[in-house]
C-alpha positions, -999 to 999 in steps of 0.1 A, spaced: -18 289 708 12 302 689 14 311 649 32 282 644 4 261 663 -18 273 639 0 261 608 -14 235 590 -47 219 577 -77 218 589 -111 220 577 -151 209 587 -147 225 621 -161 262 632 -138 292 622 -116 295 649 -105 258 649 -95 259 613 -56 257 606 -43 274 574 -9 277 559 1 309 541 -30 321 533 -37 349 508 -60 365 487 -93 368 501 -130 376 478 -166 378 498 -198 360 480 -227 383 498 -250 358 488 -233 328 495 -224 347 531 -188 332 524 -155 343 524 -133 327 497 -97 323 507 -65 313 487 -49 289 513 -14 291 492 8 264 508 -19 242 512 -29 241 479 -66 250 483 -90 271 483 -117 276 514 -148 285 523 -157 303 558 -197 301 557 -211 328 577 -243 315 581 -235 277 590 -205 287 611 -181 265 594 -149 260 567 -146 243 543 -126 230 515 -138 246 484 -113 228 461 -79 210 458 -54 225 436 -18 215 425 -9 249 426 0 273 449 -31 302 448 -28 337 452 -53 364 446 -87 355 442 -116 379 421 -153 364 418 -175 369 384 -209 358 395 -204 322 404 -171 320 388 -137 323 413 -104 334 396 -75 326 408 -39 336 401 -13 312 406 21 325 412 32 287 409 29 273 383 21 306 371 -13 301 352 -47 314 358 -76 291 370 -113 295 375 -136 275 392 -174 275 396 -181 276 430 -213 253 426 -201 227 406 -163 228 419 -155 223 383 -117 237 379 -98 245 343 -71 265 332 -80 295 313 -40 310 313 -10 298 314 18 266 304 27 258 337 61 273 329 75 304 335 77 324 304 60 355 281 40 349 255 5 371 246 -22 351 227 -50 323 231 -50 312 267 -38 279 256 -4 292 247 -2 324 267 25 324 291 32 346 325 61 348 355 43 344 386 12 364 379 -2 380 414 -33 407 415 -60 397 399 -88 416 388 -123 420 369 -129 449 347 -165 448 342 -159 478 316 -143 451 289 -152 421 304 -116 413 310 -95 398 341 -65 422 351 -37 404 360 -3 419 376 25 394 358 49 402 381 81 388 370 77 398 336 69 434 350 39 439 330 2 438 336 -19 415 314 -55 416 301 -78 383 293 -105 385 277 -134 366 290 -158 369 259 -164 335 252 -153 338 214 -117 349 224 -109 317 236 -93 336 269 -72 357 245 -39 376 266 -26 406 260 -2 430 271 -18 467 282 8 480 303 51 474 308 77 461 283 78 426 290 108 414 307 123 451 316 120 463 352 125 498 354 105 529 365 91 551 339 58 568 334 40 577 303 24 558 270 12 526 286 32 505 263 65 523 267 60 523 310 85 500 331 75 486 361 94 465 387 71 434 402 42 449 405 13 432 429 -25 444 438 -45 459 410 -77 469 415 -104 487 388 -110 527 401 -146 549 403 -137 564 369 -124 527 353 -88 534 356 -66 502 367 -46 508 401 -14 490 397 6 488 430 42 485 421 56 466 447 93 473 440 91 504 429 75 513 467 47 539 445 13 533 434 4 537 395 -24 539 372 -32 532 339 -57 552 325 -94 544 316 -83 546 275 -57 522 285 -27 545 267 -13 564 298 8 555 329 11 579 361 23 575 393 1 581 421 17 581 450 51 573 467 87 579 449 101 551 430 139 567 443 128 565 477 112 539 503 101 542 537 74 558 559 59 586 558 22 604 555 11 635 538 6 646 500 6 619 476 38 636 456 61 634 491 42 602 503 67 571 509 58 533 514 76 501 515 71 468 491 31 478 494 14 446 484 -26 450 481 -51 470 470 -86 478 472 -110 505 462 -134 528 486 -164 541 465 -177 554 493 -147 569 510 -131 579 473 -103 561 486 -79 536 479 -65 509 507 -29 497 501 -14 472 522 22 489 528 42 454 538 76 459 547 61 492 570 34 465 588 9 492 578 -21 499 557 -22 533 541 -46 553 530 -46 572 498 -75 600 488 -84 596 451 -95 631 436 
């Protein structure tokens, strides 16, 4: 069966017979045994069971998901379109907004009238009991809050909204250009994967520094070796290796996935 064969819909059946279209991001429950996966141009959200051998729907959606991050029983999701942010309890299925006007825009505040540009990565920062989100279009990565007195309260920790650019230095004075994956480090620093900018950042665990990792943001390409000669191409995804002191980039427009050694 070709790709395009296995385009589609198609849930209830073992693992191999489902049909997805696009999908994305990707979170494992270890207790559930399930794999969560952002099904984008279907609209969904599904669930491979380990243990029963089967997918499932998890939940309808009217937007297009993206990245996925779990807190306990709760999935996050980033919607690139209609760029908002959604959560969903995985036992109830209940879905609500916590981000977002359905519009694309910038605005920091109460979730209710906080606005992004096709947010992408997504992820939780047990440290402030926050959601990380990469707002891509508005070139700036976003914090929400997810005490239950802020009301899901946005704010801007890293970029100048709205200005693409390259620049290291006081978080608040950085540019980036559409970043992607983010991903929370050993030491609590936030890995920012700046897709356009081919290089990998990092805000610091205080929050008030940029620095670039690895990659040149002058440069694109292939090529191995020390982090300050490394090259990638549009990398996309992130994740951490605790073990390994390691970070996992997807590097897209190479068809690779790098490795980079954290110190």
């Amino acid at each position: 069966m070709n790709r395009q064969d296995r385009k589609g819909y198609k849930v209830n059946v073992p693992p191999t017979q489902a049909h997805f279209y696009y999908p994305q991001g990707l979170v494992y429950h270890p207790q559930l045994h399930s794999l969560f996966v952002a099904d984008s141009l279907n609209k969904s959200v599904k669930q491979i069971d380990e243990k029963q051998g089967v997918v499932t729907q998890l939940v309808k959606l009217e937007a297009r998901p993206h990245f996925l991050t779990l807190v306990g029983d709760d999935l996050f999701i980033s919607c690139w379109w209609p760029h908002v942010i959604k959560k969903v309890n995985i036992h109830s299925r209940k879905v609500i907004v916590i981000a977002g006007q359905y519009e694309a825009g910038y605005c920091d505040g109460d979730g209710k009238i906080a606005k992004f540009n096709e947010p992408r990565g997504l992820t939780f920062d047990s440290l402030s009991n926050s959601l990380i989100v990469a707002d891509s279009l508005n070139h700036c990565i976003r914090r929400i809050s997810l005490n239950p007195e802020d009301n899901y309260k946005v704010t801007t920790i890293a970029g100048i909204p709205k200005q693409e650019g390259y620049q290291d230095g006081p978080s608040l004075q950085a540019l980036f250009s559409s970043p992607s994956g983010v991903a929370i480090d050993e030491e609590g620093g936030i890995i920012v994967v700046d897709t356009c900018n081919h290089c990998i950042r990092r805000i610091t665990p205080d929050g008030k520094e940029v620095t670039t990792i690895a990659g040149l943001s002058e440069k694109y390409g292939f090529k191995d070796g020390d982090s300050s000669v490394a090259l990638f191409f549009s990398p996309y995804h992130v994740t951490t290796d605790p073990i390994r002191h390691c970070l996992y980039i997807s590097d897209c427009d190479e068809n690779r996935v790098r490795q980079v050694i954290t110190p």
